[in-house]
C-alpha positions in Angstrom: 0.0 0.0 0.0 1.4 3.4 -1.0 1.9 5.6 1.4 0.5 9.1 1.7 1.9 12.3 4.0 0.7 15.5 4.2 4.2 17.0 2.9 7.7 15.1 2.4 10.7 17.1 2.8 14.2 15.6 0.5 17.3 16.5 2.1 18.3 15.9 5.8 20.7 19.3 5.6 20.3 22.8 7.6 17.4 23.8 5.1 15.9 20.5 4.7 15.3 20.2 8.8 14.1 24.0 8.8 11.9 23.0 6.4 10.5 20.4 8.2 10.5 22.2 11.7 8.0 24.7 10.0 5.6 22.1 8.6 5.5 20.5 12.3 4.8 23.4 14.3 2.2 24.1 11.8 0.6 20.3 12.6 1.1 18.9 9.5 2.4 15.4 9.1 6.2 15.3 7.6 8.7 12.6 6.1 12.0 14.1 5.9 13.8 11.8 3.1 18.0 11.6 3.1 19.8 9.7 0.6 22.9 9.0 2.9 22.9 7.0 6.2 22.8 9.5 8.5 21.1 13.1 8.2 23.3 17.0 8.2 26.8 15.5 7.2 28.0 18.2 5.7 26.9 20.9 8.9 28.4 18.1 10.7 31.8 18.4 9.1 31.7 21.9 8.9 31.4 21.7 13.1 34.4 19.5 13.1 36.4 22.9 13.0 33.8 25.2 14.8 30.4 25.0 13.8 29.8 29.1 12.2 26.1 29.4 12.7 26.3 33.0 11.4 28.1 36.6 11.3 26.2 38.9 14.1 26.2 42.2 12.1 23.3 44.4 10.8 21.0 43.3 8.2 21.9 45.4 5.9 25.8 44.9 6.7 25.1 40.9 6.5 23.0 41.4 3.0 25.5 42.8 0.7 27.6 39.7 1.3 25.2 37.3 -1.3 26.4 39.9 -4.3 23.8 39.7 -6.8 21.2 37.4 -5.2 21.3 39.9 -2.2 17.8 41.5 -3.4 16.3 38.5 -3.8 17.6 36.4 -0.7 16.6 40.0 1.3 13.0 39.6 2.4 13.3 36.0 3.8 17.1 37.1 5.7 15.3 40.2 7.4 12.5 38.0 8.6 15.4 35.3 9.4 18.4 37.1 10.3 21.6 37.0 12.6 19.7 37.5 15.9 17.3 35.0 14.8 19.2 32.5 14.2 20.7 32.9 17.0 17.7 32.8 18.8 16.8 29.5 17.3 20.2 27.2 18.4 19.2 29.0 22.1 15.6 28.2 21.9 17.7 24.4 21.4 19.7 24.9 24.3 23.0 25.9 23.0 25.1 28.7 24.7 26.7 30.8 22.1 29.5 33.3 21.8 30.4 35.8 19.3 34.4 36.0 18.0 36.5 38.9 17.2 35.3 39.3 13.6 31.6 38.7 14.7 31.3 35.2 13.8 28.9 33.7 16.3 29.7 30.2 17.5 28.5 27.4 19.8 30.4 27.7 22.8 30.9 23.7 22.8 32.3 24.2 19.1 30.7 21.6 17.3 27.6 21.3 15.8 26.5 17.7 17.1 24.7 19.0 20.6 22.7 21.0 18.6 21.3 18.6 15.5 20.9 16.1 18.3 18.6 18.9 20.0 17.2 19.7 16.6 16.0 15.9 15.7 14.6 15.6 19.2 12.3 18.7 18.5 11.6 17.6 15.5 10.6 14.1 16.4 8.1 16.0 18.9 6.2 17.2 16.2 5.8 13.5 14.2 8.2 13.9 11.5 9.7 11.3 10.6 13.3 11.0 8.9 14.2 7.8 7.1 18.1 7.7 5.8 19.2 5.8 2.4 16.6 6.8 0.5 17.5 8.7 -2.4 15.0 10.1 -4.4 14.0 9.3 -8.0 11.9 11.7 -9.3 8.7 11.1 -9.8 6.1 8.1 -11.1 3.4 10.2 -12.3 2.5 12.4 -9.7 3.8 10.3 -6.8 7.5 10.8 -5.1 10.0 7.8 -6.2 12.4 6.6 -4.0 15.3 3.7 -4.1 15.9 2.3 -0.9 17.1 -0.7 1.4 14.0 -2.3 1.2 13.8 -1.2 -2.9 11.9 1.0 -4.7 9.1 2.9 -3.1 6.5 5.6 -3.9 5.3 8.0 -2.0 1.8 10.4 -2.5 3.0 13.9 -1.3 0.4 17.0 -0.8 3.4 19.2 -0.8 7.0 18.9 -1.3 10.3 20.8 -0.2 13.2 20.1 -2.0 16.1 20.7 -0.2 19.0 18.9 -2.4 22.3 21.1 -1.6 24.4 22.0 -4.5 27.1 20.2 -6.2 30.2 20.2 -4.2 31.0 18.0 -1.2 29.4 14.8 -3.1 30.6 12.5 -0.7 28.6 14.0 1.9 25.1 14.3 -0.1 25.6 17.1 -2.6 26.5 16.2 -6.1 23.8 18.1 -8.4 22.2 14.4 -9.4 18.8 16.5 -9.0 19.2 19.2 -11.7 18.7 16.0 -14.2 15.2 15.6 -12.5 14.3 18.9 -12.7 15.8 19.7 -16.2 13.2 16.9 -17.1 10.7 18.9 -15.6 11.5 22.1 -17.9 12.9 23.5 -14.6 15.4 26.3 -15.5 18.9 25.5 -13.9 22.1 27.4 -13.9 25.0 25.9 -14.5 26.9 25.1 -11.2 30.2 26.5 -10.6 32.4 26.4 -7.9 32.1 28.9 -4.9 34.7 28.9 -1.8 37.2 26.7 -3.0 40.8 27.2 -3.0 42.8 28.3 -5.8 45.7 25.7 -7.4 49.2 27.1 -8.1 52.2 25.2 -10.0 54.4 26.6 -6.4 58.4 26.2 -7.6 60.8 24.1 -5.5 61.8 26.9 -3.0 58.1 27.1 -1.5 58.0 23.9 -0.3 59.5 25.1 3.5 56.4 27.5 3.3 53.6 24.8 3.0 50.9 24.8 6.1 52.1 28.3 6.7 49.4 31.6 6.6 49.9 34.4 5.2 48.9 36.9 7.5 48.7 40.8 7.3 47.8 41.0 3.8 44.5 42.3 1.5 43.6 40.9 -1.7 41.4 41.9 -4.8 39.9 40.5 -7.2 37.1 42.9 -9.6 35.0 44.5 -7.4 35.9 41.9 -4.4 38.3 42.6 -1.5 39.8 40.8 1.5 41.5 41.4 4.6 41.2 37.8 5.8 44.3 35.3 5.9 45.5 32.4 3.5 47.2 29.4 3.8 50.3 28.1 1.4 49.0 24.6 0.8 51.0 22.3 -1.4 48.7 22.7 -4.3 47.9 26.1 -4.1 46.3 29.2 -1.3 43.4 28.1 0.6 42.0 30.1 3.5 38.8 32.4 4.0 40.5 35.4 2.4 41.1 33.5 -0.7 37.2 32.1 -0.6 36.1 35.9 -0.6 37.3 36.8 -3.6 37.6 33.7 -5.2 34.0 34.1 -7.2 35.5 37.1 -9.0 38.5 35.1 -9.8 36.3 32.2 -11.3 35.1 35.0 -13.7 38.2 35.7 -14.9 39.5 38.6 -13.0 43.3 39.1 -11.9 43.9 38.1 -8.3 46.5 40.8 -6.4 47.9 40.4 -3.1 48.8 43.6 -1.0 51.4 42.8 1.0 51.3 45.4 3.3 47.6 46.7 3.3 48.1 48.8 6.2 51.0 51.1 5.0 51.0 53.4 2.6 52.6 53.2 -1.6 54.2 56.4 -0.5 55.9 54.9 3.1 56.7 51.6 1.5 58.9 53.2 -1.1 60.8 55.4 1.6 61.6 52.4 3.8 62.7 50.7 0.9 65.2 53.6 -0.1 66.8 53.0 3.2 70.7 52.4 2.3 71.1 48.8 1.6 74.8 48.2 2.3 76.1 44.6 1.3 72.3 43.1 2.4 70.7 41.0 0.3 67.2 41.9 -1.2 65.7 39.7 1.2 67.7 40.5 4.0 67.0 44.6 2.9 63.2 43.8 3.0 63.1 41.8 6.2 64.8 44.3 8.0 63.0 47.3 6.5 59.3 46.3 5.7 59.1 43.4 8.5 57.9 40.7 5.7 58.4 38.2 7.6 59.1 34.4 5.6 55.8 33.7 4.3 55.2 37.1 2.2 58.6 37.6 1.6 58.8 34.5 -0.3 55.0 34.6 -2.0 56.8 38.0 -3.3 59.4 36.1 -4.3 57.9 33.4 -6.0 55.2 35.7 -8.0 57.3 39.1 -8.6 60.8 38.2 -9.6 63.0 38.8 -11.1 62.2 41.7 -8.8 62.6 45.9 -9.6 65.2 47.3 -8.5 63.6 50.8 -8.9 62.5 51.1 -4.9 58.9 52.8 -6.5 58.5 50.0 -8.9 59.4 47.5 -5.9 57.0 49.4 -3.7 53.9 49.1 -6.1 55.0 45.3 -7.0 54.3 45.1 -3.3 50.9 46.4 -3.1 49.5 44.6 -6.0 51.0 41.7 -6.5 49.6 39.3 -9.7 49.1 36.3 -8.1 50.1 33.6 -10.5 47.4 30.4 -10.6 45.9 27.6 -12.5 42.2 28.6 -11.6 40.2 27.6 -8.7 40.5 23.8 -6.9 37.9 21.2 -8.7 34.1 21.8 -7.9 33.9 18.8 -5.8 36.6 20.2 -3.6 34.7 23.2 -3.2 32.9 24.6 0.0 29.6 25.6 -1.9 28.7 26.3 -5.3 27.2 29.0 -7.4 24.4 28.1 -9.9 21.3 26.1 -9.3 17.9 26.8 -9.7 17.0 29.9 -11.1 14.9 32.4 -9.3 12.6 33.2 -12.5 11.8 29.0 -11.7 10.2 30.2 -8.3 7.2 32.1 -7.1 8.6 34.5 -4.2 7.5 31.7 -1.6 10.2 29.5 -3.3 7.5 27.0 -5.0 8.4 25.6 -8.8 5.8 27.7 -11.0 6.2 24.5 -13.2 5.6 22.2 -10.2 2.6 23.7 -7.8 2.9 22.0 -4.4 6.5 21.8 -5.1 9.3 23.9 -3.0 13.2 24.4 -3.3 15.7 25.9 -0.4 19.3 26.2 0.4 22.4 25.7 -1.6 20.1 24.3 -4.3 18.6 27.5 -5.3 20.9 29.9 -7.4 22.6 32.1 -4.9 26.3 32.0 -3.3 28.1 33.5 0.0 31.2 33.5 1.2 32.2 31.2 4.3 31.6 33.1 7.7 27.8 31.9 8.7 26.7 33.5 5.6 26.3 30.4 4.0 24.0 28.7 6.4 21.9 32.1 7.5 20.5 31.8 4.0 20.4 27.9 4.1 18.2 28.2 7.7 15.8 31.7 6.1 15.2 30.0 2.9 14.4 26.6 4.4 12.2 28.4 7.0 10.4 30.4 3.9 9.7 27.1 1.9 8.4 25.1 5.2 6.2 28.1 5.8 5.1 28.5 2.4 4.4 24.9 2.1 2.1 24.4 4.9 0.2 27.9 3.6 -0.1 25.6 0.3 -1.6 22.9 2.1 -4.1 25.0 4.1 -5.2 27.1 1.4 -5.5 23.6 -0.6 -7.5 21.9 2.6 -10.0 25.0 1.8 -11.0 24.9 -1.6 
């Protein structure tokens, strides 16, 4: 016998559960569906390293940080914003503290307290959550599922699709839905990858310099800018200040480093002018400009043979081209970019060519750099289409 539920949520992430939450406080009854064995796997691993549950600035601070999507990601952020989310992981019993650059934090540091916390209230309200079943599309008009006991079909009133994007495929996001959709004359943008690190062909002398950050430094890329640190990794600079800028990059714009953001072109050039006596170049600008080994040799390996005009040295300084093979494969990337297309949605987030039929989080075509900008938007929009679902099936219960 087929079953039937009152709405099925597909995917077990942060927008997925927020989803669900809203159909259960409104009484309706839920199946949350997860195609791996266990549910949030990627806000799981994210917590591994500190789980970033958002940046506690003003709204319209926090908005400008989803670039072009900002105006349409705005409404369902104000309503859903830094203090609310914060709110919410309270209202589940976690103590939180805020970080020097505003990024707010459980105070345990992982994000397993809290998706316990999050199931258990989730449970209250009847929904149900069944792992390894991946969806299939449809049969018709029903849901289709593979799963451990083999294929099944399910009779939805309303559905939330809450599928991720396409990096990270090992845990649950690799794009397999935007073949389902497609079918369905769904429009999709292509994905692309958003947060990743960038690959660089490093020369032998870097190789002391692997593991180690670069720290005191800006870059820009287009109209993107960065204060925050990167790493020298053996393939390449990873780090949050590369993932800020590295949209702009993926579009083809020149990556420079400042090496000294907080001096002056002017200053750096009359250090520099300093009589150099038998010191080396190196020795000169460790003594003079304070480089320290990691910039000193990142100028090294992308500005030489370096000017010996102290201005020309100066600006080299200030806007170095960083030299790269583009960004790290899509997989390896922390989001993605692309997805499906807001002129697909109705401004509650449901498919105009599927009525009854939601999307949220990564899925939808909108990116963020890291910071707890990412899952702000994942939590609002999975919030918006739980709402917006349940308003579907009340407004259907009436006619």
């Amino acid at each position: 016998m087929m079953e039937s539920w009152d709405a099925v949520v597909i995917g077990a992430g942060p927008a997925g559960l927020m989803a669900a939450e809203a159909l259960g406080r409104a009484g309706y009854r839920v199946l949350v569906a997860e195609a791996k064995p266990s549910v949030a796997r990627k806000f799981l691993m994210a917590g591994k390293s500190g789980l970033n549950l958002t940046k506690d600035e003003p709204f319209d601070q926090l908005i400008t940080r989803y670039g072009e999507a900002a105006d349409w990601l705005a409404p369902m952020i104000r309503v859903f914003d830094a203090e609310a989310v914060q709110n919410w992981a309270r209202g589940l019993g976690s103590e939180l503290f805020t970080g020097s650059t505003g990024r707010v934090f459980p105070t345990v540091m992982k994000a397993s307290p809290l998706l316990r916390a999050w199931l258990t209230r989730l449970d209250g309200f009847g929904a149900q959550v069944r792992t390894r079943w991946r969806w299939a599309g449809w049969e018709g008009t029903v849901l289709a599922f593979e799963t451990p006991d083999g294929p099944k079909q399910i009779n939805a009133r309303a559905v939330v699709l809450a599928l991720g994007g396409a990096s990270w495929a090992r845990l649950g996001s690799d794009g397999g839905w935007a073949a389902l959709l497609g079918e369905r004359a769904v429009e999709i943008a292509p994905f692309k990858p958003a947060n990743a690190g960038l690959l660089v062909d490093w020369s032998d002398h870097m190789s002391p310099q692997f593991g180690q950050p670069l720290k005191g430094i800006a870059l820009h890329a287009g109209p993107l800018s960065s204060r925050g640190e990167a790493v020298i990794s053996e393939r390449g600079l990873e780090g949050g200040g590369i993932y800020s800028v590295c949209a702009a990059v993926r579009d083809g714009e020149t990556l420079r480093m400042d090496l000294l953001p907080d001096l002056e072109l002017a200053e750096i050039a009359r250090r520099l002018s300093r009589h150099r006596g038998k010191a080396s170049i190196s020795n000169h600008l460790r003594k003079v400009l304070k480089l320290g080994a990691a910039r000193a040799t990142v100028l090294q390996e992308f500005g030489r043979p370096l000017p010996q005009d102290t201005k020309a040295l100066a600006r080299l300084i200030k806007t170095l081209p960083v030299k790269h093979a583009g960004l790290r494969p899509m997989d390896e990337a922390i989001s993605t970019a692309g997805g499906v297309r807001r002129d697909a949605l109705d401004g509650n987030l449901m498919l105009k060519q599927l009525p009854g039929t939601f999307c949220a989080g990564e899925m939808l075509d909108w990116e963020a750099p890291t910071g707890g900008y990412l899952l702000t938007a994942c939590l609002a929009t999975g919030r918006l289409a739980g709402r917006a679902a349940a308003g579907y099936l009340a407004s259907a219960a009436t006619r």
